[in-house]
C-alpha positions in Angstrom: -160.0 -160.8 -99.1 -157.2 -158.3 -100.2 -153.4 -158.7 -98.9 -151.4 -156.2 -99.0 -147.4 -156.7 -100.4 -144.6 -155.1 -97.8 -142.9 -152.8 -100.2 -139.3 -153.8 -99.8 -136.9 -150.9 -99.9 -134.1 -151.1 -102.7 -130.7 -151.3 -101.4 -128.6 -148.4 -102.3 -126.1 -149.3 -105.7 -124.4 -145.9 -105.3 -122.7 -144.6 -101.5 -124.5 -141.8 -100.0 -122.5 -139.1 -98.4 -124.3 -137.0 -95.1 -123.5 -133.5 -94.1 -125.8 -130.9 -92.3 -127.7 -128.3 -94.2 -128.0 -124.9 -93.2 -124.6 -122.6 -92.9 -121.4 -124.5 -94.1 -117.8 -124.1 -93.0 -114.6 -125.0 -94.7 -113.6 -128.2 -92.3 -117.3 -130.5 -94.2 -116.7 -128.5 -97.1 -113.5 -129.7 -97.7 -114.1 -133.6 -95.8 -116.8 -134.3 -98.7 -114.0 -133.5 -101.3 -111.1 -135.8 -99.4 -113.7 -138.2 -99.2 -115.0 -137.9 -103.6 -110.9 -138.2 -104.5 -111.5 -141.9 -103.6 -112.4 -144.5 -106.0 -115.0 -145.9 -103.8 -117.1 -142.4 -103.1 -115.7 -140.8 -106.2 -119.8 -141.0 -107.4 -121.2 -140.5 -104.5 -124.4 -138.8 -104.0 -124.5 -136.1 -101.5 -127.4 -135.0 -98.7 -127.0 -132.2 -96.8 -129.6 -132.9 -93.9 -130.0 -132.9 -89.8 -132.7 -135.5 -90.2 -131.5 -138.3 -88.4 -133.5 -141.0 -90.3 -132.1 -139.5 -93.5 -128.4 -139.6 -91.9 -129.0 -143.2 -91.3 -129.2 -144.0 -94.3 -125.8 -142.8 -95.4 -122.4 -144.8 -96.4 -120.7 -141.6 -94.4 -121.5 -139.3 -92.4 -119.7 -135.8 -91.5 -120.1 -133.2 -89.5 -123.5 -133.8 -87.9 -125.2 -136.5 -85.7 -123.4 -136.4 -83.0 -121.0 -139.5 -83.4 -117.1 -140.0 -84.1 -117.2 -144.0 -84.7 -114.5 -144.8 -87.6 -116.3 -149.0 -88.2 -119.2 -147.2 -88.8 -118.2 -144.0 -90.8 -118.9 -141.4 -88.5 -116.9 -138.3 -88.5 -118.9 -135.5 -86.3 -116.7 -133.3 -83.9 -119.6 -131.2 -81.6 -120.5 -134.2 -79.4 -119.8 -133.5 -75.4 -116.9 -135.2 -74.7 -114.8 -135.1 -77.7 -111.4 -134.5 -77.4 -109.7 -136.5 -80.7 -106.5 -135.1 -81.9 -104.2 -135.9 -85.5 -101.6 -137.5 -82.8 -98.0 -137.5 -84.0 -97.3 -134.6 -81.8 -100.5 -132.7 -82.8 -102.4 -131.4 -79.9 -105.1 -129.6 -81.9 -108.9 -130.7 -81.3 -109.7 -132.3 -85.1 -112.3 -131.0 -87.1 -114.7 -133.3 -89.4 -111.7 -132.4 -92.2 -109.2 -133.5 -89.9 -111.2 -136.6 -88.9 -111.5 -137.8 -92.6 -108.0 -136.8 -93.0 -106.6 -138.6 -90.7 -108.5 -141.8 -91.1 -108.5 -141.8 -94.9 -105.4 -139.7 -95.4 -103.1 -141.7 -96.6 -105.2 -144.0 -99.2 -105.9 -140.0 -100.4 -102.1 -139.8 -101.0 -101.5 -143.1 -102.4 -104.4 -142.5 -105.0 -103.3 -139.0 -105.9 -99.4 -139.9 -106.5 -99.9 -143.6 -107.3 -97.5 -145.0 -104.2 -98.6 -147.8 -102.3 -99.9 -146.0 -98.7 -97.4 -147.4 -96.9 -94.3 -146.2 -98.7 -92.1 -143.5 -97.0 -93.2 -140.8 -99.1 -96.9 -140.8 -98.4 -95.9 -140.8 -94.6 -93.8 -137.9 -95.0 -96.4 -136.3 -97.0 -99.4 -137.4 -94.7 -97.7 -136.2 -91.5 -96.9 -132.3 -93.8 -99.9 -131.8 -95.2 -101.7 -132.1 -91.8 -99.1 -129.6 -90.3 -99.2 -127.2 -93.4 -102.7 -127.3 -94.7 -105.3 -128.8 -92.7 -104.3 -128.2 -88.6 -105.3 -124.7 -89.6 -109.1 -125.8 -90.4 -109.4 -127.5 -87.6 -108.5 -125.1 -84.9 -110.5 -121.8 -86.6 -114.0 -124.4 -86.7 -112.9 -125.6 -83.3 -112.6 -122.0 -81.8 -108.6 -122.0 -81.1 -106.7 -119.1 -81.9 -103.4 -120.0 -83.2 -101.7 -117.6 -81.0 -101.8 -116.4 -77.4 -101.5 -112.7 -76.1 -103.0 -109.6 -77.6 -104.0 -109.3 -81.2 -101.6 -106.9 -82.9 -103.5 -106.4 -86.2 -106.5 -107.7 -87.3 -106.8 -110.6 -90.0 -108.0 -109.6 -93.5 -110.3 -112.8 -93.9 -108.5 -114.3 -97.0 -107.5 -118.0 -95.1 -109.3 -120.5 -96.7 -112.0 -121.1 -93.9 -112.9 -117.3 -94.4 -112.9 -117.4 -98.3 -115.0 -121.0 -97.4 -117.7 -118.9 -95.1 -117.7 -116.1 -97.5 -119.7 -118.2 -100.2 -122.5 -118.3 -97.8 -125.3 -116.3 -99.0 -125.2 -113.0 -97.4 -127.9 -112.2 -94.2 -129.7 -109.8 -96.8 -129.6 -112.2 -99.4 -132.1 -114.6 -100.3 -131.4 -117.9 -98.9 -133.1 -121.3 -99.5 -131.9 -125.3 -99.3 -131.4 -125.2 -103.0 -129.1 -121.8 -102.7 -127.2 -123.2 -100.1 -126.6 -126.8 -101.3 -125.6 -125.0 -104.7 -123.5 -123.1 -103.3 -122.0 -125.6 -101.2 -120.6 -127.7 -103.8 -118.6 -124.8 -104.9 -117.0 -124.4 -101.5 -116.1 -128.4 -101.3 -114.0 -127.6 -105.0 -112.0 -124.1 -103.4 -111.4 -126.0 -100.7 -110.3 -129.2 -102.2 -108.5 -127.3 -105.3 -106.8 -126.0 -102.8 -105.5 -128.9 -101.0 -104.8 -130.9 -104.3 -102.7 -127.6 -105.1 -101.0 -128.1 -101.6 -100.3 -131.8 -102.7 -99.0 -131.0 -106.0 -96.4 -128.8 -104.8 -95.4 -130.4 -101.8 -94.6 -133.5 -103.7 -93.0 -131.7 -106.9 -91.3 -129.0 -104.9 -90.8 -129.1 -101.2 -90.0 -133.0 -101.3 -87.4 -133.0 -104.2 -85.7 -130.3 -101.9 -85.5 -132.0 -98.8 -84.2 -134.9 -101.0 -81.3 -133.0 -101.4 -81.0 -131.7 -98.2 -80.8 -135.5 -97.1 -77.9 -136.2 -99.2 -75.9 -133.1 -98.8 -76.4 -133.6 -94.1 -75.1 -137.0 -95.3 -72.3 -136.1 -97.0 -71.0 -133.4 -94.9 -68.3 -134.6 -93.5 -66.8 -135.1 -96.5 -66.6 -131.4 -97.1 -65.6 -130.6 -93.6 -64.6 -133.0 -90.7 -66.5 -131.2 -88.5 -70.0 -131.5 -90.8 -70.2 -127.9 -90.0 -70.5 -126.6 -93.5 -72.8 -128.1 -96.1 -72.6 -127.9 -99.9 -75.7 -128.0 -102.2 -74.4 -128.0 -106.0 -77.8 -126.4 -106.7 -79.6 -124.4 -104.7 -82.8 -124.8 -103.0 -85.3 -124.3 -100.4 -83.2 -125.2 -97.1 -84.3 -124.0 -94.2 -87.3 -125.6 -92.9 -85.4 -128.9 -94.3 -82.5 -128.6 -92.2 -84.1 -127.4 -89.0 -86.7 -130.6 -89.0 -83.9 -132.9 -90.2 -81.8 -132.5 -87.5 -83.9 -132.9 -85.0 -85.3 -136.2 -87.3 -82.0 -137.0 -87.3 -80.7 -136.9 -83.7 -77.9 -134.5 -85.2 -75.7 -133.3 -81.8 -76.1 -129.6 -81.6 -71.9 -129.7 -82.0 -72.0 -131.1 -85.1 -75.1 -129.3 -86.5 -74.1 -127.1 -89.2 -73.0 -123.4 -89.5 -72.8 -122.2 -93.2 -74.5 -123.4 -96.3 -72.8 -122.9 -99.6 -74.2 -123.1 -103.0 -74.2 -121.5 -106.5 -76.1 -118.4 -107.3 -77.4 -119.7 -111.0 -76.6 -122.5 -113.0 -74.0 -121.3 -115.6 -70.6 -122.9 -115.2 -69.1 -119.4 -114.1 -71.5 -118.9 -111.6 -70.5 -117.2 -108.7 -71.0 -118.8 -105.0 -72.8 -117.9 -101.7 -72.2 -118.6 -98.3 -75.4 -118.3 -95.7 -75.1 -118.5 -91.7 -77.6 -121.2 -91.0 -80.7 -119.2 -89.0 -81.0 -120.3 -85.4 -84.5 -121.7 -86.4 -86.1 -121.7 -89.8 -88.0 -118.4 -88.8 -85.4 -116.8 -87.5 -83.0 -113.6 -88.2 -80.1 -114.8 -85.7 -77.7 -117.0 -87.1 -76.0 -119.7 -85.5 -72.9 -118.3 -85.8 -73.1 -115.5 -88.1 -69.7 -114.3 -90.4 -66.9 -112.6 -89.0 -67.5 -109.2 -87.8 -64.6 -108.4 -89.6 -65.4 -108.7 -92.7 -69.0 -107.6 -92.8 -70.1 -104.8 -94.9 -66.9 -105.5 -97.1 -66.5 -106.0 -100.8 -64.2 -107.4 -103.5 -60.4 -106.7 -103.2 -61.1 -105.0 -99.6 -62.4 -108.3 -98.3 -60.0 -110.5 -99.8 -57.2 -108.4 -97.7 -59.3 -108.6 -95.0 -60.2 -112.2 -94.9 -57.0 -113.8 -96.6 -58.8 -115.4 -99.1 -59.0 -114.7 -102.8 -61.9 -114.3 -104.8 -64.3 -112.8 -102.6 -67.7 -110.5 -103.7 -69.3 -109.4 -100.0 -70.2 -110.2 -97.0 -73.4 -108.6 -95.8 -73.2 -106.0 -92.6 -75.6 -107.8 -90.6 -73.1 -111.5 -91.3 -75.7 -113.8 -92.5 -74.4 -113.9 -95.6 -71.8 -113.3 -98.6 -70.3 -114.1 -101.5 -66.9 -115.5 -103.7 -66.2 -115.9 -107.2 -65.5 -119.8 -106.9 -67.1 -123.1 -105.1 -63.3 -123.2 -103.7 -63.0 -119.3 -102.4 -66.7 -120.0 -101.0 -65.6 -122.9 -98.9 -61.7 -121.0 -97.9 -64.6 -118.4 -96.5 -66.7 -120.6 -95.0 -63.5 -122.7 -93.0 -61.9 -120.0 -92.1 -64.9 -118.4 -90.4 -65.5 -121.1 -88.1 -61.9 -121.1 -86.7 -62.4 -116.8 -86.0 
């Protein structure tokens, strides 16, 4: 008499990662790459299946099987019923990039810029890139236009989910599993290069500048009584800063600054500028734009003008001008908010 031995099944020593096969899109394209930056699926193996036994079987799962369960690693966004948003003021229906963003999001950031998760930085950083980078995925694969009203041009299909679709074989190309799962892992690295791009220069660029924009609201007061004029000894991107941190900041819309000064280069005979601050950071009305007086005005003609030595220009439309000295700069900027 023959027995037969149950062949027990090895247990997996490397994570499996699960996406559907077929057609790709940028939101699982770039969900498999958030999800490989971390040490624990950085080796992953990857199946790209809509076999449910075979999805079973996976560590994760995005983008197919009809389940959003974070205990159990299940990130799919088509189910009836689904409504899941990033929160924080986001209203937008997440995507399966949005889902492993904003569940793993901030472990991605710690591990990229070595900060624990927690730290300020990675929650300013977290709450950006979502806002900048990936909102955008998640309403094109979700079917929200970003805009209401008629369309007034049409797009020229280079956004990221477009350049993401485009690596999709052609409909009179040939097209098999293997040309599709090839050609898959180059859409998970554009669209992750992409976001690691996004990361790189929000931390080295846009965050050293609203450093500065911090200090210089702080300090403004000490320029001006009223904290209507700020002062940047260098310049730099301002805008956007100042418009969010006001509003971060609870700053009272009478003490919310007017005019911006700073330096046009670095060289110790630089001359400066003075900017109306932009009713929004979008925006081409200023706050309270330079006197009408002195606009479209240059050099000796403005300084009779204006009273004050020193002085380059002042553009027609008032947003901005110009004085040979920090001091003549700030004369300029006073003096226009008592006219």
């Amino acid at each position: 008499m023959s027995t037969t031995t149950p062949v027990t099944k090895k247990p997996r020593t490397t994570p499996l990662l699960g996406t559907h096969s077929g057609t790709f899109h940028c939101d699982e394209a770039l969900a498999i790459f958030l999800l490989r930056i971390l040490p624990q699926y950085s080796q992953a193996d990857l199946i790209r299946t809509r076999d449910q036994s075979k999805l079973d079987e996976c560590t994760v799962v995005v983008d197919v099987g009809g389940v959003y369960d974070d205990s159990t690693k299940r990130y799919d966004h088509h189910q009836r019923g689904f409504t899941e948003n990033f929160g924080n003021g986001f209203v937008t229906k997440l995507s399966s990039a949005g889902l492993v963003y904003k569940h793993f999001g901030p472990s991605i950031l710690s591990h990229l810029l070595s900060l624990p998760p927690t730290s300020p930085t990675i929650q300013t950083l977290y709450l950006k890139l979502y806002s900048d980078f990936i909102e955008a995925i998640d309403g094109i694969d979700n079917g929200i236009s970003s805009q209401s009203g008629p369309v007034l041009y049409r797009s020229n299909k280079t956004d990221l989910s477009s350049r993401v679709g485009s690596l999709n074989p052609r409909w009179n190309e040939p097209s098999s599993d293997e040309v599709l799962d090839e050609q898959f892992g180059h859409a998970s690295k554009l669209a992750g290069g992409e976001f690691l791009a996004r990361v790189d220069y929000l931390a080295k660029a846009w965050l050293p500048a609203r450093e500065i924009v911090v200090r210089a609201l702080e300090g403004r007061k000490d320029v001006e009584g009223s904290g209507r004029v700020i002062v940047f000894d260098e310049f730099c991107p301002w805008k956007e800063h100042l418009h969010s941190l006001e509003t971060e900041l609870s700053i009272p819309a009478t003490e919310q600054p007017l005019y911006i000064l700073y330096p046009e280069d670095t060289s110790a005979t630089t001359k400066w500028r003075i900017q109306a601050v932009p009713k929004d950071a979008e925006s081409f009305e200023s706050r309270k734009a330079l006197p009408d007086a002195w606009r479209g005005i240059r050099d000796q003609q403005l300084d009779e003008v204006s009273g004050i030595d020193g002085c380059v220009f002042v553009h027609a439309a008032g947003f901005i001008g110009g004085n040979k000295t920090k001091e003549g700069a700030l004369k300029m900027a006073i003096k226009a908010l008592e006219l």
